[in-house]
LOKOLVO-533644 format. One record per residue (C-alpha): residue number from 0; residue in one letter; chain; z, y, x. Coordinates in pm, 1 decimal, decimal comma, padded with zeros to 6 digits. Layout:
BEGIN
   resi   resn   chain          z          y          x
    NUM      a       A          Z          Y          X
...
//
This chain:
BEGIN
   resi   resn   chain          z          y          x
      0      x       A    05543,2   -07226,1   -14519,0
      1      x       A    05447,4   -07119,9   -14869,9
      2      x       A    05124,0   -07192,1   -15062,9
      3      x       A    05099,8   -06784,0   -15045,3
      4      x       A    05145,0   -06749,1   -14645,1
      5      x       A    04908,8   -07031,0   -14591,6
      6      x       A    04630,1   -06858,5   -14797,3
      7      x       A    04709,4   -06548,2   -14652,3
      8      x       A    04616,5   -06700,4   -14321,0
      9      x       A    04303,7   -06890,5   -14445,0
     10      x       A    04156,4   -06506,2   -14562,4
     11      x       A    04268,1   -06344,3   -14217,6
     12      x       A    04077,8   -06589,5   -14065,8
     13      x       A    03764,3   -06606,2   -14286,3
     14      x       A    03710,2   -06244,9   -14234,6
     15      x       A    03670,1   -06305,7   -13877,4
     16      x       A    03440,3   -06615,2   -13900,8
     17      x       A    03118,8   -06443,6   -13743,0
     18      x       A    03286,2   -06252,0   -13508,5
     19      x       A    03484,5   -06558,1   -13392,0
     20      x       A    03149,8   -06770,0   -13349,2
     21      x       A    02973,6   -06419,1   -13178,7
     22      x       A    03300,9   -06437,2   -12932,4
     23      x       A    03273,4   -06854,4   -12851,0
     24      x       A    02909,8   -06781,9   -12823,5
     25      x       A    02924,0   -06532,0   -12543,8
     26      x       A    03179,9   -06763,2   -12382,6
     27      x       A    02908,5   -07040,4   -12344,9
     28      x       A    02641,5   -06789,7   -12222,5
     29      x       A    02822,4   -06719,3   -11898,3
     30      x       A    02786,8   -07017,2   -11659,1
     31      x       A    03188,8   -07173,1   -11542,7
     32      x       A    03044,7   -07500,9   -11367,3
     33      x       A    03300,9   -07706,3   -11139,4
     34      x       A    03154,8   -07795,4   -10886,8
     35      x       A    03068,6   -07550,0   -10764,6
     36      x       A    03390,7   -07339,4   -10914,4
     37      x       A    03288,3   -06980,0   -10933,6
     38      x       A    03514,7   -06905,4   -11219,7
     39      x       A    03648,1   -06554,3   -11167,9
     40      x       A    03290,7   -06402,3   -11348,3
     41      x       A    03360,6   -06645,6   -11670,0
     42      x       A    03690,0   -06535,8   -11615,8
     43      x       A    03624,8   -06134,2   -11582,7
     44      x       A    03377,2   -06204,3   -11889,1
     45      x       A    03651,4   -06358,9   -12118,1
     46      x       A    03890,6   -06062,7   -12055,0
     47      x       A    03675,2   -05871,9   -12156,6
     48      x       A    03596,7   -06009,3   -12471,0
     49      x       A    03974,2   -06035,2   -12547,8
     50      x       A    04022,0   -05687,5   -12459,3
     51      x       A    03787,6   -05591,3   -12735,8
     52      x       A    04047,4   -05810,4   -12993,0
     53      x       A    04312,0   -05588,9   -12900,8
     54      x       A    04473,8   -05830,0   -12674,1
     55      x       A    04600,9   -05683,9   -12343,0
     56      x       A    04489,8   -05955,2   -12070,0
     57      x       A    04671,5   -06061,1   -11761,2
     58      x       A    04452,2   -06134,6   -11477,5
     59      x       A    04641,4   -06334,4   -11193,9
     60      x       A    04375,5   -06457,2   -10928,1
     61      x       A    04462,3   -06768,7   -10755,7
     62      x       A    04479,0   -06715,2   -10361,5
     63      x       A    04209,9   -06815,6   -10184,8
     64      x       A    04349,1   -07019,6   -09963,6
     65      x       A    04497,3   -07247,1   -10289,0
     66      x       A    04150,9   -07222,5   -10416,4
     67      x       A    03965,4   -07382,3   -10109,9
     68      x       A    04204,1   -07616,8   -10110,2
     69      x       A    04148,9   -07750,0   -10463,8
     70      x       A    03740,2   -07732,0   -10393,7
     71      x       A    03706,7   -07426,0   -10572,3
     72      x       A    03528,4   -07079,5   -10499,4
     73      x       A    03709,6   -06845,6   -10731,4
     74      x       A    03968,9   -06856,9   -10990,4
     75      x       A    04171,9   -06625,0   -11245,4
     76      x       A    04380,6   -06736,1   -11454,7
     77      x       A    04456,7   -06549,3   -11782,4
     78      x       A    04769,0   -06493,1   -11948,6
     79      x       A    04827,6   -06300,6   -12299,2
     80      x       A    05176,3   -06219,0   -12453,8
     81      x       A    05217,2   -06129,8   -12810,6
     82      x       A    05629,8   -06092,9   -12893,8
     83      x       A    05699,1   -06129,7   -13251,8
     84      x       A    06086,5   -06179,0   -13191,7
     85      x       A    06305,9   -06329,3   -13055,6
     86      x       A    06281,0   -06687,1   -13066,9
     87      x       A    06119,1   -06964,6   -12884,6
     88      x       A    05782,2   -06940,6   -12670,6
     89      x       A    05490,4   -07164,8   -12749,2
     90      x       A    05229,4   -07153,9   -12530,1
     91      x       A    04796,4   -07223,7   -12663,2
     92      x       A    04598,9   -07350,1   -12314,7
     93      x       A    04244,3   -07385,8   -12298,5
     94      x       A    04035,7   -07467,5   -12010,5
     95      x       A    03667,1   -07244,9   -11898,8
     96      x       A    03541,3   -07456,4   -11589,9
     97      x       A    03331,8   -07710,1   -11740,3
     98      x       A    03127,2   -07980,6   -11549,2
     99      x       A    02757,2   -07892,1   -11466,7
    100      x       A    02504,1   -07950,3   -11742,4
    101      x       A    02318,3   -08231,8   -11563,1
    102      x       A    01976,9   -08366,3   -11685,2
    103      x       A    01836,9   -08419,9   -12045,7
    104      x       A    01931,3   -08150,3   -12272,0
    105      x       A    01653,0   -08046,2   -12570,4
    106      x       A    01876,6   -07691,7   -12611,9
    107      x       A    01931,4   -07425,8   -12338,3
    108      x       A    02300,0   -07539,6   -12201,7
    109      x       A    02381,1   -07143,7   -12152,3
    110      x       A    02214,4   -07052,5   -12484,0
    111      x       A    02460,5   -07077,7   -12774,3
    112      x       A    02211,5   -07174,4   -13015,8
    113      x       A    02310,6   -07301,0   -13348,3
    114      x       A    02120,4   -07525,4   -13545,6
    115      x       A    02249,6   -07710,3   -13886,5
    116      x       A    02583,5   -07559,9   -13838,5
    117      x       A    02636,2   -07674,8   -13463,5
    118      x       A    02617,6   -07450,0   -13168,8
    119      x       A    02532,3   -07617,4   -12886,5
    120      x       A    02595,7   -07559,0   -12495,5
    121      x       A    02775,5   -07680,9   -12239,9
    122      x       A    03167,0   -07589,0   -12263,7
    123      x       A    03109,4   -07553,8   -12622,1
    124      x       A    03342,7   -07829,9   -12739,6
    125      x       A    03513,8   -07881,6   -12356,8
    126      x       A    03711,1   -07662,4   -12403,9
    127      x       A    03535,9   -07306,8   -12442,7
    128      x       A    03565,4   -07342,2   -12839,5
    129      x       A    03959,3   -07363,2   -12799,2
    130      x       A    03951,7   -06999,7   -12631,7
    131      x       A    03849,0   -06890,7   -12950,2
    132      x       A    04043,1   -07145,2   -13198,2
    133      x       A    04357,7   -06983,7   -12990,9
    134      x       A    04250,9   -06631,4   -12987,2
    135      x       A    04157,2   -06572,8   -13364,1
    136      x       A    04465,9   -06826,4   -13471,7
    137      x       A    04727,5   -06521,4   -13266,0
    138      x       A    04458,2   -06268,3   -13430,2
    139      x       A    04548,8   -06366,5   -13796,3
    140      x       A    04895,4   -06416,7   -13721,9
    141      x       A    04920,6   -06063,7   -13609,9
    142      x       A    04753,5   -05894,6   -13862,8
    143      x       A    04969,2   -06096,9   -14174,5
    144      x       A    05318,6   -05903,8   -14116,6
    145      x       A    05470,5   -06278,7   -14174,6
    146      x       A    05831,0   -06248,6   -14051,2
    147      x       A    05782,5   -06450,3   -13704,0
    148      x       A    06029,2   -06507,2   -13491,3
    149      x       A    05914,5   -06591,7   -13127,8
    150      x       A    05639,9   -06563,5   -12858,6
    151      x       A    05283,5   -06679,3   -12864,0
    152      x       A    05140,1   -06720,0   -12502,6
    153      x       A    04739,1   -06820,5   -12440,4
    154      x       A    04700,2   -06957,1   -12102,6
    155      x       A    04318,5   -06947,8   -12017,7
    156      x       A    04263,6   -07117,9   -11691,5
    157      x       A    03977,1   -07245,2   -11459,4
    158      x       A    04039,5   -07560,7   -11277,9
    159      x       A    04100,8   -07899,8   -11578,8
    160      x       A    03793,5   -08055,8   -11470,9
    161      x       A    03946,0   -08110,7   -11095,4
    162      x       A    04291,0   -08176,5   -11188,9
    163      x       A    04501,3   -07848,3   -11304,1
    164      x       A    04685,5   -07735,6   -11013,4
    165      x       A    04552,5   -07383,4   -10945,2
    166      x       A    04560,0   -07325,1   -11365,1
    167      x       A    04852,4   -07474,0   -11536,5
    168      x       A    05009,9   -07604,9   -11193,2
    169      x       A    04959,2   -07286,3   -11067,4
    170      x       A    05114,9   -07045,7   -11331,0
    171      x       A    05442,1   -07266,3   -11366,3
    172      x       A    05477,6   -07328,6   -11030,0
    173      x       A    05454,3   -06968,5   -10993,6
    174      x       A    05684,4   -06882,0   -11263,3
    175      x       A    05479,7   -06678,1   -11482,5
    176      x       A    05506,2   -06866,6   -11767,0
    177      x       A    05817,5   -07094,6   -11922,4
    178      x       A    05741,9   -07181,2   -12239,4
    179      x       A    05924,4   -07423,1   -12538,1
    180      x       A    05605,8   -07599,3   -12648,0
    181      x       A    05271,0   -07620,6   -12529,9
    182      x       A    04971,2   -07751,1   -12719,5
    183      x       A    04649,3   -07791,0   -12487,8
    184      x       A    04317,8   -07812,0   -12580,6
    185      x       A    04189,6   -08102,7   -12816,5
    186      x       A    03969,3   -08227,7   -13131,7
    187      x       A    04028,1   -08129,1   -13515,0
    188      x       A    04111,5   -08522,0   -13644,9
    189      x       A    04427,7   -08621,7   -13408,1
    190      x       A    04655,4   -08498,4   -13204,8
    191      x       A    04704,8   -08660,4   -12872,5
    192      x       A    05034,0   -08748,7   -12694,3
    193      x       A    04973,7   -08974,3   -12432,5
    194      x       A    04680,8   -09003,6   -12174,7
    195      x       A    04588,8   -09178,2   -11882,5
    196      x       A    04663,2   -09089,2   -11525,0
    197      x       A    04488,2   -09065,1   -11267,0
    198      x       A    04465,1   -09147,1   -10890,9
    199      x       A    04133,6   -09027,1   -10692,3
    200      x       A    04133,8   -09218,0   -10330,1
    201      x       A    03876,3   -09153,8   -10061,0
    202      x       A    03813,8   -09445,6   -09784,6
    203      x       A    03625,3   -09370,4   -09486,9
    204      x       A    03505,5   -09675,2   -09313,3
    205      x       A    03477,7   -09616,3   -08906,8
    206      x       A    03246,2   -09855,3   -08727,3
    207      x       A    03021,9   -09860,7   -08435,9
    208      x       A    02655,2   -09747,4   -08386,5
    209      x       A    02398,3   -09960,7   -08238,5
    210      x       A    02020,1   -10006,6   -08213,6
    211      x       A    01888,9   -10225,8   -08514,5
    212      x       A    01704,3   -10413,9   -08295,7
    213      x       A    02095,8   -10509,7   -08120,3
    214      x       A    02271,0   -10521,1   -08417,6
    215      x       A    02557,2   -10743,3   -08249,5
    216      x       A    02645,2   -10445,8   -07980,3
    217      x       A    02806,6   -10240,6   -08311,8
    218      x       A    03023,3   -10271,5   -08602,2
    219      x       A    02857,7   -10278,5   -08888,8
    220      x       A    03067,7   -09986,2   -09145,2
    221      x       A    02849,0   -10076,7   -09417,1
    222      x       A    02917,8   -10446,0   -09380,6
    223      x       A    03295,1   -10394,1   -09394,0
    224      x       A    03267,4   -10133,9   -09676,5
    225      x       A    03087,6   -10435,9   -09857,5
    226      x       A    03388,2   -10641,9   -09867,8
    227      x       A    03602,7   -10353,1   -09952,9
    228      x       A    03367,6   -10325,7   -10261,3
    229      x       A    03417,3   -10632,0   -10327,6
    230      x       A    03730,0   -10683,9   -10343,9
    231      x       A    03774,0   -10333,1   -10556,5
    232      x       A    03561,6   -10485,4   -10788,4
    233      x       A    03763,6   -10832,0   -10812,0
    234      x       A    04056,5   -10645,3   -10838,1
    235      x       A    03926,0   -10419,8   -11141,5
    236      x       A    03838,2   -10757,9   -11368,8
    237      x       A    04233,4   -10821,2   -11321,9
    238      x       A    04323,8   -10499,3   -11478,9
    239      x       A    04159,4   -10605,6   -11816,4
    240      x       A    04472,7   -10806,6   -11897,9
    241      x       A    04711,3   -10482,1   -11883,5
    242      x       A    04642,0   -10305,7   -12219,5
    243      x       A    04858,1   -10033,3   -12279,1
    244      x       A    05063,1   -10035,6   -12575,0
    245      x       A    04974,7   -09659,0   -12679,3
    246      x       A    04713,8   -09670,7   -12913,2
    247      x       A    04379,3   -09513,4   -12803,8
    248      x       A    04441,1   -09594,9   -12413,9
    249      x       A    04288,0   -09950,0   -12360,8
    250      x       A    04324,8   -10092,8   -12023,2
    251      x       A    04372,7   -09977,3   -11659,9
    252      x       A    03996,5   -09862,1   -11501,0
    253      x       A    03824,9   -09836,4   -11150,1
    254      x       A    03549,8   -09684,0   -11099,9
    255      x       A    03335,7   -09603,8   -10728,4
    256      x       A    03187,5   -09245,4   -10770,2
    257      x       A    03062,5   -09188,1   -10473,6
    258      x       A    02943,6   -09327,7   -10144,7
    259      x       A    02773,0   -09184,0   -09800,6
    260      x       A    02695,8   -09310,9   -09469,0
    261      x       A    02467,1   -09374,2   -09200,0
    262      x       A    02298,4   -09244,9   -08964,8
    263      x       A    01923,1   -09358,2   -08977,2
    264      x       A    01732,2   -09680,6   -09132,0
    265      x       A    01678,5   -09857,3   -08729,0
    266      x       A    02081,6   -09754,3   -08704,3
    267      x       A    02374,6   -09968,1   -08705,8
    268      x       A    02567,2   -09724,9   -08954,2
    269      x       A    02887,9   -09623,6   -08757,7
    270      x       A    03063,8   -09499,4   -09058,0
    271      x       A    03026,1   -09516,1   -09456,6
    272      x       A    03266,8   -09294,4   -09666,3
    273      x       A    03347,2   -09347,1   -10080,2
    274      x       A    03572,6   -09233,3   -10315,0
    275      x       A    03723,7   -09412,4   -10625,0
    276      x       A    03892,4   -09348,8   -10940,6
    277      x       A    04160,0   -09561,4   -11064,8
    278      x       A    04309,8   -09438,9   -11455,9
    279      x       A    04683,6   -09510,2   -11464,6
    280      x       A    04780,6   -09595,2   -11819,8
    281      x       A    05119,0   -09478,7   -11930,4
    282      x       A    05346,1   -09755,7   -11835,6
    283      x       A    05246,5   -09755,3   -11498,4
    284      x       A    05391,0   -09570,4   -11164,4
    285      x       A    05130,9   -09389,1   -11006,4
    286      x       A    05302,8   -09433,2   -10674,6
    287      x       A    05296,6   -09832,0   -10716,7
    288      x       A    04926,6   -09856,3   -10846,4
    289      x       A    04817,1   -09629,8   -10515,5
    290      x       A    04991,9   -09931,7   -10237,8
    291      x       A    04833,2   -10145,1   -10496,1
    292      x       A    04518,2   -10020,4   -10436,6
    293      x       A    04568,9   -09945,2   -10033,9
    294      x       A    04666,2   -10342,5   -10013,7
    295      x       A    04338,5   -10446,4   -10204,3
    296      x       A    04165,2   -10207,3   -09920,1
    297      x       A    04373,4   -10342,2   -09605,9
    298      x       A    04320,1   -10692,1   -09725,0
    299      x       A    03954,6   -10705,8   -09740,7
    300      x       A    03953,0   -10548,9   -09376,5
    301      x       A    04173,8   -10850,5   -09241,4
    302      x       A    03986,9   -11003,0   -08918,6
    303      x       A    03781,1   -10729,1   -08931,9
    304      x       A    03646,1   -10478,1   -08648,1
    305      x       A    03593,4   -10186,3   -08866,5
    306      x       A    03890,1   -09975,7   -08959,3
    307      x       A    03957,1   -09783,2   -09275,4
    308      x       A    04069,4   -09462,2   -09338,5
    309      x       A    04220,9   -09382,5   -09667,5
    310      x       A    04351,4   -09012,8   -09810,8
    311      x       A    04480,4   -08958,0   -10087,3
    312      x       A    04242,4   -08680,1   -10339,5
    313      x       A    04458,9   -08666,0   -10630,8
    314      x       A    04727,7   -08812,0   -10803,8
    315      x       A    04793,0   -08728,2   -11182,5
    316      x       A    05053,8   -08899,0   -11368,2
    317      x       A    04995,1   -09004,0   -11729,3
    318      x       A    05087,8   -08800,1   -12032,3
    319      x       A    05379,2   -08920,9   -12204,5
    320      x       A    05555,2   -08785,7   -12489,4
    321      x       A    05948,9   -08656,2   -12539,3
    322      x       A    06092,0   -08688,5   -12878,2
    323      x       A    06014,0   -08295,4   -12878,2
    324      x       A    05660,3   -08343,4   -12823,7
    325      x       A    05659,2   -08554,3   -13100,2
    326      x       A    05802,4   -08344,6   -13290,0
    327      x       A    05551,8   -08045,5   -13235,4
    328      x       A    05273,5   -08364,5   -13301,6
    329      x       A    05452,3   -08370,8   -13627,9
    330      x       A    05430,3   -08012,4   -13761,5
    331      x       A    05077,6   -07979,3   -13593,6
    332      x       A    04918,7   -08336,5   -13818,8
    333      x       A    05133,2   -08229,0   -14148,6
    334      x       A    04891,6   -07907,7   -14152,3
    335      x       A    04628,7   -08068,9   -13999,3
    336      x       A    04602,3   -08338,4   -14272,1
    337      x       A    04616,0   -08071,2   -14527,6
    338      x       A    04337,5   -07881,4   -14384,0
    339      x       A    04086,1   -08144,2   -14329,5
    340      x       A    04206,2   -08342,0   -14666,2
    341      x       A    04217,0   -08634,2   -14441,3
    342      x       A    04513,9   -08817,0   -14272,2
    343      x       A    04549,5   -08694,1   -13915,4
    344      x       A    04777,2   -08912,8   -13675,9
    345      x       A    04904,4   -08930,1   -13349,8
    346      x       A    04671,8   -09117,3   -13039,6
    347      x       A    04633,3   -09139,3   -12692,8
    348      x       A    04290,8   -09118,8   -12494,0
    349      x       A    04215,2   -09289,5   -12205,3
    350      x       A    04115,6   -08970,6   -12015,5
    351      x       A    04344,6   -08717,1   -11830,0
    352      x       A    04424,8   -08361,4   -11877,0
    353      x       A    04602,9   -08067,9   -11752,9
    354      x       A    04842,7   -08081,6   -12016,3
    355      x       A    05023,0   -08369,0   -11837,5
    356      x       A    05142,0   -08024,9   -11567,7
    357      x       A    05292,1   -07853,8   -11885,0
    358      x       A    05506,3   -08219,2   -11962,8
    359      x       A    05602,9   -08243,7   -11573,2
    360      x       A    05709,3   -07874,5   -11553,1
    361      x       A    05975,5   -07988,7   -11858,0
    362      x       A    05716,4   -07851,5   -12158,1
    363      x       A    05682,8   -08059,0   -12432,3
    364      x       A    05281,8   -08075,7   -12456,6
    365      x       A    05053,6   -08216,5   -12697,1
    366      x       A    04637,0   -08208,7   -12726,0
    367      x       A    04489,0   -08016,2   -13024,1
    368      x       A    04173,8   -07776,5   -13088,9
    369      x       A    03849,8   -07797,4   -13225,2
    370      x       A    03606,2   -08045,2   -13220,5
    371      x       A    03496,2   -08368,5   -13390,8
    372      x       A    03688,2   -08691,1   -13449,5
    373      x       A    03613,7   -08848,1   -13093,7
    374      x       A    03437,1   -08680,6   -12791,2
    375      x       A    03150,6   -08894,2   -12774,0
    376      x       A    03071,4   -08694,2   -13109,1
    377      x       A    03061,4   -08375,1   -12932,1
    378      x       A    02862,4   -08463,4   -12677,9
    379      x       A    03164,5   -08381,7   -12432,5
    380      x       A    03044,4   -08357,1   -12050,6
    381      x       A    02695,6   -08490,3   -12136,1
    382      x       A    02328,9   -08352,5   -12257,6
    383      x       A    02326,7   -08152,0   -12599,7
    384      x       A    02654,9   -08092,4   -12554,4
    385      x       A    02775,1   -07911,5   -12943,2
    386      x       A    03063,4   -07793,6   -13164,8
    387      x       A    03011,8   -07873,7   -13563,3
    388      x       A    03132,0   -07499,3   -13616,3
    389      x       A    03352,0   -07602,6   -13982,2
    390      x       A    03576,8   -07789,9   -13748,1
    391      x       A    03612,0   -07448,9   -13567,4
    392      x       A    03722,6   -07285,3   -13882,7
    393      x       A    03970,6   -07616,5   -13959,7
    394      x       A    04095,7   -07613,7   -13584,5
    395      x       A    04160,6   -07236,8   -13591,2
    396      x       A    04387,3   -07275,5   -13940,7
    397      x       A    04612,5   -07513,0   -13804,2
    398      x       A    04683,9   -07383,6   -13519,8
    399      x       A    04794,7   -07081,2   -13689,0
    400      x       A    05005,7   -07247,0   -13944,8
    401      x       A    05178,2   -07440,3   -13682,9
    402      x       A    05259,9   -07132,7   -13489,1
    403      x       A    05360,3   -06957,8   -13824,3
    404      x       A    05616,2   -07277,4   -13895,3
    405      x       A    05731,3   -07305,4   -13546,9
    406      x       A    05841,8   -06939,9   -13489,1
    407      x       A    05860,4   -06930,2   -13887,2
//
């Protein structure tokens, strides 16, 4: 792209700047927690708001019974089309569900406020902001009569924070979307390529009740989910030695969430119910680590009374990257790096995203958007949760260059 293009660009999109922060501002106002996952209101909201840009909106609702199934209330997925030409289709995803706010903020979560150049609020930086880097990136692009050849898609959906499947999983399953690339939401200083997996287990352990004061008539659940714990616990210090050779992924994790059971405190509990997380690095078959994981749970029960249940909650494989993906990586840290006047590279994180649906479906995928140089920065899923709103402005010109060079 010329010197002339790319400042063309950089003045579409600084004549926009306030009403690009008013837009991500009125994103944040409008609570999108999951749990619980009533979405479609954030959802109806955002439309809206797009509407007013001149975009027309697709609204496809997820069925409900899908919805249930994935543990959420509502969802609508949104789909714009902008046709330049003919030419490839690269698609801009950003998530709206965000996690709930959860104790210890000093600003209102839902209130937008900006201070020192940050607005703050939950969704702000995960991944609300990237609704509006994508938006106002197509919005220049369309106003600067550059000779494109192509099709931008933005693919808004609801569900990233609980695995994907009714959003991204959903639309390509569905076959409302097939696009060349897809670049999913992510931070201004790298581009990601790689990411964990995922595998989400829940074990019920089925005992016997008894009176406390005949302990010996029952079977203790909580004493054999003791030596389940154990042994999950054992087995996580072994997965320190298996560092992935991506950079930015680390090792293997396990982590107990959650745990329930019992009936009263003079009550032999009769059943005690927990679910873990175990991150599959890239490397690793997701199938494999899951017997893994089933044989560390089988062998603690071994002369046991108690029996153990175990489903299966969710199984994401890891991101990993085609020599297409890399490619797209490629055009995507050439204009970062000029943007920020700092060398942006390729990484991997040690988290999981929806963009790993967009690399199963055959779509090369990679992780870009506003934000800071790690998500600890941002605050990301805790209190005081904030965008520094100059990496908006940086995020928002490098998406639209890429696009520009990609259908260029």
């Amino acid at each position: 792209m010329s010197t002339a293009d790319a400042d063309t660009l950089r003045s579409l999109i600084a004549e926009r700047t306030e009403a690009q922060r008013q837009f991500l501002a009125e994103l944040v106002k409008v609570p999108s927690d999951n749990p619980p996952g009533d979405c479609a209101p954030h959802a109806a909201r955002a439309a809206e708001l797009l509407e007013a840009l001149g975009y027309t909106v697709e609204r496809h609702a997820v069925p409900a019974d899908r919805v249930k199934a994935a543990g959420m209330v509502t969802a609508t997925n949104l789909i714009i089309r902008h046709r330049f030409g003919e030419g490839p289709v690269v698609a801009l995803n950003a998530h709206g569900d965000v996690v709930p706010p959860g104790e210890g903020w000093t600003k209102d979560p839902y209130g937008a406020e900006v201070v020192d150049g940050r607005m703050y609020g939950r969704g702000v930086a995960v991944s609300k902001s990237d609704f509006a880097t994508y938006a106002f990136a197509l919005d220049a692009l369309k106003r600067s009569g550059l000779p494109l050849k192509g099709t931008v898609e933005l693919h808004f959906t609801y569900d990233e924070e609980i695995g994907g499947e009714v959003g991204p999983g959903w639309i390509l399953e569905t076959g409302l979307t097939k696009p060349d690339y897809a670049v999913s939401a992510g931070f201004s200083y790298g581009v990601v390529v790689a990411h964990n997996g995922c595998l989400h287990l829940e074990v019920e352990v089925i005992g016997k009740s008894a009176h406390a004061a005949l302990p010996f008539t029952g079977i203790d659940a909580l004493e054999a989910a003791t030596k389940i714990l154990t042994a999950l616990y054992a087995y996580r210090d072994t997965l320190q030695g298996k560092v992935s050779d991506v950079p930015g992924i680390g090792s293997p994790q396990l982590t107990v969430g959650l745990i329930s059971g019992g009936i009263n405190t003079n009550v032999v509990p009769d059943r005690v119910t927990f679910r873990l997380d175990r991150r599959i690095v890239p490397g690793e078959n997701p199938e494999q680590v899951e017997a893994e994981v089933r044989g560390v749970i089988a062998k603690a029960l071994e002369g046991s009374k108690a029996k153990a249940e175990v489903r299966r909650i969710l199984i994401a494989r890891p991101l990993v990257p085609d020599d297409k993906a890399m490619h797209l990586a490629g055009v995507i840290c050439r204009n970062a790096s000029a943007v920020t006047g700092e060398e942006v590279k390729t990484t991997g994180v040690p988290l999981y995203t929806d963009a790993r649906l967009y690399a199963e479906a055959g779509v090369p995928v990679v992780l870009y958007g506003a934000g800071p140089h790690t998500i600890e920065e941002a605050n990301g899923h805790r209190a005081d949760e904030n965008l520094l709103l100059s990496d908006l402005d940086k995020a928002t010109l490098v998406i639209a260059l890429t696009v520009a060079d990609l259908l260029g």
